[in-house]
C-alpha positions as CSV (number, residue, x, y, z in Angstrom):
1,X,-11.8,32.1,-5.5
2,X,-10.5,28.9,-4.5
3,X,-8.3,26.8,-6.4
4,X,-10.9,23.9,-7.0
5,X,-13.3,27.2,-9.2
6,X,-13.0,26.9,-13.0
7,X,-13.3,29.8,-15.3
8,X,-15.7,30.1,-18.1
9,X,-14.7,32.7,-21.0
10,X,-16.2,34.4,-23.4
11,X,-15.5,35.7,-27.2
12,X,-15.0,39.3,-27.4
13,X,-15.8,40.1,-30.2
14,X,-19.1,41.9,-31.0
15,X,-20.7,38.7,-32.8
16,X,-23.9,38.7,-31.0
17,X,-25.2,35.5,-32.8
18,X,-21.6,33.8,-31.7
19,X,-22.0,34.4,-28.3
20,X,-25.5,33.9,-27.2
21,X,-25.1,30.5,-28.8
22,X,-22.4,30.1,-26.4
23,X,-24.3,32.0,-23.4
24,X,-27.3,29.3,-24.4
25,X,-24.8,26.3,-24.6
26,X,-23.2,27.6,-21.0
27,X,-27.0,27.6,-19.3
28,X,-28.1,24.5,-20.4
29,X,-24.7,22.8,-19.4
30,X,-23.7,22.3,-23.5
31,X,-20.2,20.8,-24.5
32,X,-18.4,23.8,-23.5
33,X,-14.8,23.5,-22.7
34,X,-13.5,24.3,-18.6
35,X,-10.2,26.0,-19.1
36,X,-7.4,24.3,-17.3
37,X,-4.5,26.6,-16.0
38,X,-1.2,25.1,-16.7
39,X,0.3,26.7,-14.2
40,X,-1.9,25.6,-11.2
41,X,-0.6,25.3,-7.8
42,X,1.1,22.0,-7.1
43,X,-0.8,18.8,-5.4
44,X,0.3,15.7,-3.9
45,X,-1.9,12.5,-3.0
46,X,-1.3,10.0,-0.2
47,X,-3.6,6.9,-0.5
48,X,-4.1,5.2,2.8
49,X,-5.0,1.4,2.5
50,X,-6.2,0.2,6.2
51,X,-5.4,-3.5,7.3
52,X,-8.0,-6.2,8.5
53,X,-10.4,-5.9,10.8
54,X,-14.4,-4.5,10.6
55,X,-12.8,-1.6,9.9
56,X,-15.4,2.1,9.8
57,X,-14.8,4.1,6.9
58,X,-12.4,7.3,7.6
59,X,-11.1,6.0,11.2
60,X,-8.1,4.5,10.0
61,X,-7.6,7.9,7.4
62,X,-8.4,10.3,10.6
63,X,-5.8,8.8,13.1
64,X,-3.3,8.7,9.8
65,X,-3.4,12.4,9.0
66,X,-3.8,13.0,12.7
67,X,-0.6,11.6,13.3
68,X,1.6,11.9,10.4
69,X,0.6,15.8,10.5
70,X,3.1,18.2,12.6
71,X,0.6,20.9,14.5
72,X,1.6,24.5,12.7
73,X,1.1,25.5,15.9
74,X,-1.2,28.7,14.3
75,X,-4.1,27.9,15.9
76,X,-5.8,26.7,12.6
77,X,-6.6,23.0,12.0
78,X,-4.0,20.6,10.6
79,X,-6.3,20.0,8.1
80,X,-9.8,20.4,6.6
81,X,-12.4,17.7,5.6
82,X,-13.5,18.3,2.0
83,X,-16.1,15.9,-0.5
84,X,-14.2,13.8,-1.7
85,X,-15.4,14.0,-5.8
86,X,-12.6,10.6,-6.4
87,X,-14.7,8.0,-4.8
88,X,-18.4,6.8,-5.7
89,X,-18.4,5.6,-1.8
90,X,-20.3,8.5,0.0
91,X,-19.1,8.0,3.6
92,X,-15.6,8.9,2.1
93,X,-14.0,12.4,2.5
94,X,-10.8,13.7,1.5
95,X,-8.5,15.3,4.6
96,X,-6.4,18.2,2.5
97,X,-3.3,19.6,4.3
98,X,-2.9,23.5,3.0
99,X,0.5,24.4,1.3
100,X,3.4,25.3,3.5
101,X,6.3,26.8,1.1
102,X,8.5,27.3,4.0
103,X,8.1,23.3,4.7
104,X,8.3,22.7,1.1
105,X,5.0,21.2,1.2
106,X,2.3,21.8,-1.2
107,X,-0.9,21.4,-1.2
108,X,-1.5,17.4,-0.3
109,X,-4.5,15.6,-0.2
110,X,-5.2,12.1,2.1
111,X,-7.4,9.5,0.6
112,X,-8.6,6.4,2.4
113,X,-8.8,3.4,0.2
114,X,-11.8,1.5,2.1
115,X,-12.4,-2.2,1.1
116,X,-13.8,-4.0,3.9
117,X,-17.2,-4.2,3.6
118,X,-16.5,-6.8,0.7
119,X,-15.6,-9.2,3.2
120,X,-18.8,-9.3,4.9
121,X,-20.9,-12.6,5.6
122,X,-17.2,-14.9,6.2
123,X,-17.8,-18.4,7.5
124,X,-15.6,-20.3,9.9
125,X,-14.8,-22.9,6.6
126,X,-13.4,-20.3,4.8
127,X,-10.8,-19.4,7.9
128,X,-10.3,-23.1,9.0
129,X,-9.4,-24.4,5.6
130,X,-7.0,-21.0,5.1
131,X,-5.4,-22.0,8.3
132,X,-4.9,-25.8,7.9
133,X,-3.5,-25.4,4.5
134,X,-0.7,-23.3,5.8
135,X,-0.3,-25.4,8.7
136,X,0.2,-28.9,6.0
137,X,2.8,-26.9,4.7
138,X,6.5,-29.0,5.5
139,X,8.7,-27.0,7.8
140,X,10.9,-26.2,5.4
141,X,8.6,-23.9,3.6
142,X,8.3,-22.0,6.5
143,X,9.6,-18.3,6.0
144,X,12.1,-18.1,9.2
145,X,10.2,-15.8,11.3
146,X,7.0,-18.2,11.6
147,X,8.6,-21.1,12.2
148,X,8.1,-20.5,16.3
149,X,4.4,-19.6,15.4
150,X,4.4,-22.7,13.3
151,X,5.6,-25.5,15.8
152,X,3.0,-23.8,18.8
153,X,0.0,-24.0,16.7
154,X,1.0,-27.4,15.7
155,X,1.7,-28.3,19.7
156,X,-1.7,-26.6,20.5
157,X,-3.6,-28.5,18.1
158,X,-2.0,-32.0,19.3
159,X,-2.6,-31.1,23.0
160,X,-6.2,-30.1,21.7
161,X,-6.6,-33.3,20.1
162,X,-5.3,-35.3,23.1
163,X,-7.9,-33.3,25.4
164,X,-10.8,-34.4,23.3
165,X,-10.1,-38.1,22.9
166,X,-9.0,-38.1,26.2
167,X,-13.1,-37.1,26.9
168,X,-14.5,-39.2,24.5
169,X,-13.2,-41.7,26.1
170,X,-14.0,-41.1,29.9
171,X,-17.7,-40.2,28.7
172,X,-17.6,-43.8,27.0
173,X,-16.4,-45.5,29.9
174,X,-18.1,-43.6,32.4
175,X,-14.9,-42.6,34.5
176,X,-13.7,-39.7,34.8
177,X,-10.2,-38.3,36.4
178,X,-12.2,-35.9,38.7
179,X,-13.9,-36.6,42.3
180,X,-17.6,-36.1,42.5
181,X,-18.3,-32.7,44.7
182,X,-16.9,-29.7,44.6
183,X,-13.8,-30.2,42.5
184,X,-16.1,-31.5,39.5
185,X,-18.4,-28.7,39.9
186,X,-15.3,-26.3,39.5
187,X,-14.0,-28.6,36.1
188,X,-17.6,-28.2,34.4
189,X,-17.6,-23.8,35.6
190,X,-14.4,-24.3,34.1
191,X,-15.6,-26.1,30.5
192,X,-18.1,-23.5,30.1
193,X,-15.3,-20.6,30.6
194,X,-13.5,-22.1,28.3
195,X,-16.2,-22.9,25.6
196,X,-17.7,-19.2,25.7
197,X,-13.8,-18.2,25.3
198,X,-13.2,-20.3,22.1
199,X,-16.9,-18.6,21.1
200,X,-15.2,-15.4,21.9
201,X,-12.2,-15.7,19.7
202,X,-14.1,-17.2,16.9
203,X,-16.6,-14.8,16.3
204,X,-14.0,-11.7,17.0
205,X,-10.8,-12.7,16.3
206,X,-11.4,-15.1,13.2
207,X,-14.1,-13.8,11.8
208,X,-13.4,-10.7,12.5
209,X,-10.0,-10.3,11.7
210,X,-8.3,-13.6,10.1
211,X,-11.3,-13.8,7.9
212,X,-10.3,-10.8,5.9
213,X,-7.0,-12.5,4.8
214,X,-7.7,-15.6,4.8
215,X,-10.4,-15.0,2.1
216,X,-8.3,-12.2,-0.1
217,X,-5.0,-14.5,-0.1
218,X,-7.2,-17.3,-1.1
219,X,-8.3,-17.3,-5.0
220,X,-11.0,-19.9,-4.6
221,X,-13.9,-19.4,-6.1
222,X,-16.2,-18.6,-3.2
223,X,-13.4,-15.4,-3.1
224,X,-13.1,-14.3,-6.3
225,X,-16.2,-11.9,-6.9
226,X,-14.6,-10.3,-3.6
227,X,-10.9,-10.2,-4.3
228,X,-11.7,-8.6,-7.8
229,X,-13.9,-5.9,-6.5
230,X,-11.4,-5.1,-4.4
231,X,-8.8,-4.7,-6.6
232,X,-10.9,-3.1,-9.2
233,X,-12.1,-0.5,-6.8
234,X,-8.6,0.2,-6.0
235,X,-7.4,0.5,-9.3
236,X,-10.1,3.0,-10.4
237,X,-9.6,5.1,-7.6
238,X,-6.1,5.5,-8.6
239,X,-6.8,5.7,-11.7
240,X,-9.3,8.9,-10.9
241,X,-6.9,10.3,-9.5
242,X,-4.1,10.4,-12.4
243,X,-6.7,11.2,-15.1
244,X,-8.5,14.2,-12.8
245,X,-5.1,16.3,-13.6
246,X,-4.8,17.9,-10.3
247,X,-1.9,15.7,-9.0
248,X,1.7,15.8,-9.8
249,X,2.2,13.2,-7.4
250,X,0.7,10.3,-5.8
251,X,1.9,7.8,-2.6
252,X,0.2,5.0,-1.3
253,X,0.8,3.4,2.0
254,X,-0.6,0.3,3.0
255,X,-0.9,-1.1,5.9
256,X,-0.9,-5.0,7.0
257,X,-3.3,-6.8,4.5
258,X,-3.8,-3.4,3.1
259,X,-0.2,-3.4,1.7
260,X,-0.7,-6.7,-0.7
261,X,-3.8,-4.9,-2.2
262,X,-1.5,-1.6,-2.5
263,X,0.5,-4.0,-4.2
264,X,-1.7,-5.7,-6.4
265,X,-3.4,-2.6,-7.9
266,X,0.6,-1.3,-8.5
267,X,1.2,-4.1,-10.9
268,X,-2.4,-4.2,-12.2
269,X,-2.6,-0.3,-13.0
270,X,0.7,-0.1,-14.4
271,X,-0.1,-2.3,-16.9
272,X,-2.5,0.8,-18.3
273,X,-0.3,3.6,-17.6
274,X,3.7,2.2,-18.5
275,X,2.8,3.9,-22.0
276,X,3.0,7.6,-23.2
277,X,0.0,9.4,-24.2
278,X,1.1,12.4,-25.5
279,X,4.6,11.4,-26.7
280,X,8.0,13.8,-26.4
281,X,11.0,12.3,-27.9
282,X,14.2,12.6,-25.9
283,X,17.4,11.0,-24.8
284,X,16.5,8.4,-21.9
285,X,19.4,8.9,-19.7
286,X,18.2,7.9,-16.8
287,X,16.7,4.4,-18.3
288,X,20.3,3.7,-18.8
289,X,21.6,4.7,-15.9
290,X,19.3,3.0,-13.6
291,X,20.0,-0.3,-15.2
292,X,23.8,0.1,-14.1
293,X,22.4,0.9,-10.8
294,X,20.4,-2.4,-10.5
295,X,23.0,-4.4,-11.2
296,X,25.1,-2.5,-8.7
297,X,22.5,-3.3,-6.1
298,X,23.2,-7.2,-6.7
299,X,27.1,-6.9,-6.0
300,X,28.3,-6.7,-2.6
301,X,26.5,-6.2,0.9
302,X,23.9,-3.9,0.8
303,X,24.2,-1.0,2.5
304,X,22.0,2.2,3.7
305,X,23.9,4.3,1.5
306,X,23.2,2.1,-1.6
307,X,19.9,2.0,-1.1
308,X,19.7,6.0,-1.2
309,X,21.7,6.2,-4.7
310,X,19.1,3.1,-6.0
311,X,16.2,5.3,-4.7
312,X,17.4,8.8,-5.9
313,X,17.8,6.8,-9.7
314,X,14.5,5.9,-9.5
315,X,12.8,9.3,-8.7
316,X,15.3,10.8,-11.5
317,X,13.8,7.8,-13.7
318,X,10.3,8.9,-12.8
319,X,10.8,12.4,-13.5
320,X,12.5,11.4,-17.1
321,X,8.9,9.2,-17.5
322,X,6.9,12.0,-17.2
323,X,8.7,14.4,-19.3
324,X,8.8,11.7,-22.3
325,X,4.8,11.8,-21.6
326,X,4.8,8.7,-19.7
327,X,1.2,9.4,-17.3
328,X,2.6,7.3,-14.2
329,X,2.1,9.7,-10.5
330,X,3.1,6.9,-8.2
331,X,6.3,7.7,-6.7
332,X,6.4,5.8,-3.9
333,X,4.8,2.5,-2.1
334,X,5.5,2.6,1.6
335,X,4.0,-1.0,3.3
336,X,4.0,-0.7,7.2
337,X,3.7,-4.2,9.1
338,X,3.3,-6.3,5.7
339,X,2.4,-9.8,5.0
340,X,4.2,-9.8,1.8
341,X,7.3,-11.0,4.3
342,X,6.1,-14.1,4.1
343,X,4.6,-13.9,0.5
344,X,5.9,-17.4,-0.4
345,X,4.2,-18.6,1.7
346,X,0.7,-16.7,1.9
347,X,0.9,-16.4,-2.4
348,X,2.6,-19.2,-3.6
349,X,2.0,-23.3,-3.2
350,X,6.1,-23.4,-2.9
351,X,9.3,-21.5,-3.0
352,X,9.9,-22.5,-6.7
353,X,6.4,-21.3,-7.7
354,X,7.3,-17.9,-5.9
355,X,10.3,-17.6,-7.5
356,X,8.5,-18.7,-10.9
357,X,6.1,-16.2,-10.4
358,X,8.9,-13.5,-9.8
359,X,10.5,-14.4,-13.1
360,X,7.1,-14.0,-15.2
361,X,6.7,-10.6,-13.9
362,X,3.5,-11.3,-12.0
363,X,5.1,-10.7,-9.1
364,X,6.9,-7.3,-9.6
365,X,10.4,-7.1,-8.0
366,X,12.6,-3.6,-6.9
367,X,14.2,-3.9,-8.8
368,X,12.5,-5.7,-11.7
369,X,13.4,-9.4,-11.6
370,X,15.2,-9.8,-14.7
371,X,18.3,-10.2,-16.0
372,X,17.6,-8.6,-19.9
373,X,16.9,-5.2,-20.2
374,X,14.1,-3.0,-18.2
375,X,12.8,-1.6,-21.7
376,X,11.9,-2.4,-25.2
377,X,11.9,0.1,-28.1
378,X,8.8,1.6,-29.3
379,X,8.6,3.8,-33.0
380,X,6.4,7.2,-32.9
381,X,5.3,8.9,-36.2
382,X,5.1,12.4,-36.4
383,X,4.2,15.1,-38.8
384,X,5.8,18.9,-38.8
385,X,5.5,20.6,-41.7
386,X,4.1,18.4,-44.0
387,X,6.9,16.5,-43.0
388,X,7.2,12.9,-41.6
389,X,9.7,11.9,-39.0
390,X,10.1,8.6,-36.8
391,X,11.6,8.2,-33.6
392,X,12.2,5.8,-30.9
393,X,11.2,6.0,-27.6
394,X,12.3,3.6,-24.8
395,X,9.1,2.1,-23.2
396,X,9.4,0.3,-19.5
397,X,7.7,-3.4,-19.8
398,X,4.8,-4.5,-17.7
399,X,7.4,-5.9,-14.8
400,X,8.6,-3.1,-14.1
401,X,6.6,-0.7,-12.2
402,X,9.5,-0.9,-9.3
403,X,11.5,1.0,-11.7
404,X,10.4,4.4,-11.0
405,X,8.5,3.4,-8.1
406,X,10.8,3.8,-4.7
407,X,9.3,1.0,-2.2
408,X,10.3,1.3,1.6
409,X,8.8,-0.7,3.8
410,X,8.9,-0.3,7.9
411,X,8.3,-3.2,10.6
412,X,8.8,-3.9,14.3
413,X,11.2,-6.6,14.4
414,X,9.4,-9.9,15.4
415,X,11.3,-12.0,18.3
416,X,10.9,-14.4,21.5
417,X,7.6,-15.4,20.8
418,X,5.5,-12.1,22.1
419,X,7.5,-9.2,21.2
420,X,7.3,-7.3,18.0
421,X,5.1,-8.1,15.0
422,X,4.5,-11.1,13.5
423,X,2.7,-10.2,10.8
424,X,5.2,-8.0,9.0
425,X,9.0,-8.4,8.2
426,X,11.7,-7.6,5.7
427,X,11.2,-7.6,2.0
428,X,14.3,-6.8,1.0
429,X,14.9,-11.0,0.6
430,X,11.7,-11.5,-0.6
431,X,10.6,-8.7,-3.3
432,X,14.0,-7.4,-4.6
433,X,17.1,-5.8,-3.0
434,X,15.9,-2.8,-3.9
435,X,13.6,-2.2,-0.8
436,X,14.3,-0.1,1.7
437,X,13.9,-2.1,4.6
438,X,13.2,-0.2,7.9
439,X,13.4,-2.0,11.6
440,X,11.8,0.4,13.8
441,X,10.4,0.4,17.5
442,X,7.0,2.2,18.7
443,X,7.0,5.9,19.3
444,X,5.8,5.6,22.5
445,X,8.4,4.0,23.7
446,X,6.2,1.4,26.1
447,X,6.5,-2.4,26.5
448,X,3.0,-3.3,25.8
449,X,3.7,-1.4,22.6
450,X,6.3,-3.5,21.7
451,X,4.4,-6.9,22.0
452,X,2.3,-8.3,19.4
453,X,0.0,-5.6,19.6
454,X,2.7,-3.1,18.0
455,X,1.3,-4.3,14.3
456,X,-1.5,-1.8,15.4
457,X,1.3,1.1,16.3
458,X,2.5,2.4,13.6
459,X,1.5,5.7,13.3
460,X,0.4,5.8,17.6
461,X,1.9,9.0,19.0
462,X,4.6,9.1,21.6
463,X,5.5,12.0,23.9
464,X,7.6,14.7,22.4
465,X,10.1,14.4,25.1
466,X,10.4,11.0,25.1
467,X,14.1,9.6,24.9
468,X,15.3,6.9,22.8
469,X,18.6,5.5,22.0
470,X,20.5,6.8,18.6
471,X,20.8,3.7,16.9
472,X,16.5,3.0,17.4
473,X,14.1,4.7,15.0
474,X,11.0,5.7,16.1
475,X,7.9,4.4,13.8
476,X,6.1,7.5,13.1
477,X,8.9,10.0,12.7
478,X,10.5,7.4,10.2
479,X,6.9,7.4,8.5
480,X,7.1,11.2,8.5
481,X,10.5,11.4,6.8
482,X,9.4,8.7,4.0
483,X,6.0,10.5,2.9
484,X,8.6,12.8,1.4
485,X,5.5,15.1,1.6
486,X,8.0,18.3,0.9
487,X,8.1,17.5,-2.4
488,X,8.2,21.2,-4.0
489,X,12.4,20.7,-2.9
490,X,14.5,20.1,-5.7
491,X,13.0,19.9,-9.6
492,X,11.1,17.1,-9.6
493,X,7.9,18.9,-8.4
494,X,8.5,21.3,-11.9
495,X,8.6,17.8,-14.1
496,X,6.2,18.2,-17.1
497,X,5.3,16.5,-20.3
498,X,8.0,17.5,-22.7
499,X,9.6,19.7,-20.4
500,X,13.3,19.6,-19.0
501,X,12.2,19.7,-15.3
502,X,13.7,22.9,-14.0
């Protein structure tokens, strides 16, 4: 029997009447109740959001797991493809990964988020307009690392617009630059390579590609209906998955465009789950103690080694959540190659309106943006004995999902025009101090992986024997170590409502 089969039980005592009603209510699927076993074997879920791009559904899932999975080396398959009963989209499957409690791994399943084929039908408008906003921006709202993409686009644009006045006006005077023959033949081959280029790029690239963001960043109303189905789909996966009880745990990783969503349905579903259901009254040590360790986090440099105490608070928060009956699975958001680097510029008309944003708590910081405290207090009645009692319980408020919520976020360093990726960047200045910010280099170790094409090389493979410096860190053994996916080491995998943890 596997671990997904339910048991049905029946009375034993000899009440015939009692128990064919039951039998009857069994066979004609009647309201009887699935027995759940609290003492089921442990579950994580990692929730893969793929970037832009016509992306197929399970590709970008399939070359996650693929990667992110160490062979056992058994001869069996890393993992197996099972129906995936979380999503109403049919052409999704979940990848499970058995239990290894040698590896401290138990058994994890690997859901893909899909969301592209709510950007179908984009029109070059939509992209154009995107683009020229960001462009009218003023220099000095210009996030650092796009400044160099800034001042090309702008020199390719002028040198465009010279071009075509410069041929307006030799078609209107009748002159042109070239002799007749052979060297005007080879200008006109030339115009239509060009021309079926620009088609090239427009149809692929911006359409294709650019599209996607441009629309989702965007809330004007021609991208509304799409942004909020995406979102909404997002959220009720996730939200599947806390309510289906099978998960102790739950991670999402998003990648590029893929990350802000991740993002968005964060501080959307939190809003729903920040509360206890079933309430347990206890001391909230941790609450307290992770507000000292924010503050910490604002004084002096920070460091590699702050980071890990910040992060090791806010799992020991999380785990404090949980056992006060607080419903919230996700421990932690890893971005890989994110826009939200440049967030005030892509989801804000300014800096101040960023930073406005940040303060109202509709942008969620790590850790939360504020200088009062995390929590409010919340009164609980209960009854024992006849008895009334009232107690307080310390309830986290809406801007604050960062709090037990451990964020790391990995990028190729962006530089000299080509090399690394220009897409994503450090958050740690953008979204909160509390970030772990990883620069990393491509696991394969090759130049062309290391151009602007790296923000598609994450999780590539490299060669096992490949050598690399100390000091660099490979992308997908640094993704490895940050799925945490041995999570049955240490207590936190034994935190349960109204229990102690251990």
């Amino acid at each position: 029997m596997n671990e997904d089969t339910q048991q049905e039980k029946l009375p034993t005592q000899k009440d015939d009447k009692t128990t064919e009603e039951i039998r009857k209510q069994i066979n004609v699927g009647g309201p009887a109740q699935a027995i759940t076993d609290p003492e089921r074997r442990v579950r994580q879920a990692i929730v893969v959001i793929h970037g832009i791009g016509e992306q197929r559904p399970m590709d970008t899932l399939r070359g996650f797991v693929d990667a992110v999975l160490v062979d056992n080396n058994k001869g069996h398959s890393k993992y197996r493809s099972k129906p995936n009963a979380m999503s109403e989209m049919f052409e999704m499957r979940c990848l499970q990964r058995p239990s290894n409690h040698q590896a401290y791994e138990p058994l994890t399943d690997f859901y893909e988020y899909y969301w592209a084929h709510h950007m179908q039908g984009s029109r070059y408008t939509q992209v154009t307009s995107w683009l020229l906003g960001l462009m009218k921006r003023r220099p000095k709202m210009i996030p650092p690392a796009l400044k160099p993409a800034y001042f090309l686009s702008w020199s390719l644009v002028i040198i465009a617009a010279g071009l075509w006045v410069w041929g307006l006006y030799s078609a209107g005077t009748g002159t042109s630059s070239f002799p007749e023959g052979v060297w005007q033949q080879k200008w006109m081959f030339a115009s239509g390579a060009v021309i079926a280029l620009l088609q090239w790029i427009g149809s692929h690239f911006l359409l294709g590609f650019v599209a996607d963001a441009a629309r989702y960043l965007t809330p004007s109303p021609d991208n509304i209906e799409a942004r909020n189905k995406i979102r909404s789909e997002g959220i009720n996966l996730l939200r599947t998955l806390h309510n289906s009880g099978k998960y102790r745990r739950i991670v999402i990783v998003g990648h590029s465009l893929g990350s802000v969503i991740g993002y968005d349905i964060i501080r959307n579903l939190w809003v729903d789950l920040r509360k206890p259901v079933n309430v347990y009254p206890r001391k909230q040590f941790e609450l307290k103690n992770f507000e000292q360790e924010a503050k910490a986090l604002e004084e002096g440099e920070i460091t590699p080694a702050k980071i890990e105490m910040f992060q090791q608070c806010q799992h020991r928060l999380w785990q404090e959540f949980i056992e006060v009956g607080i419903p919230w699975l996700i421990t932690d958001f890893i971005t890989l190659g994110s826009p939200l680097a440049h967030a005030q510029l892509l989801m804000a008309d300014d800096p101040a309106d960023f930073k406005l944003k940040k303060e109202q708590y509709e942008y969620p910081c790590c850790p939360p943006d504020d200088g009062d405290k995390q929590y409010y207090s919340q009164q609980y009645q209960f009854y024992l004995g006849g008895e009334s009692f009232i107690r307080n319980v310390f309830i986290p408020h809406h801007g604050a999902p960062f709090s037990c919520t451990r964020w790391t976020n990995m990028y190729f360093p962006y530089r000299r025009l080509i090399l690394g990726d220009l897409i994503g960047g450090p958050l740690n200045g953008v979204f909160g101090k509390g970030i772990r910010d990883i620069a990393v280099v491509p696991s394969t170790g090759k130049f062309l992986d290391g151009t602007l094409v790296s923000h598609v090389r994450y999780w590539t493979c490299g060669k096992e024997n490949k050598i690399m410096p100390e000091d660099n860190k490979p992308s997908l053994e640094t993704l490895r170590k940050f799925l945490r996916l041995d999570f049955l080491r240490g207590k936190s995998s034994k935190a349960r409502p109204g229990g102690a943890g251990d």
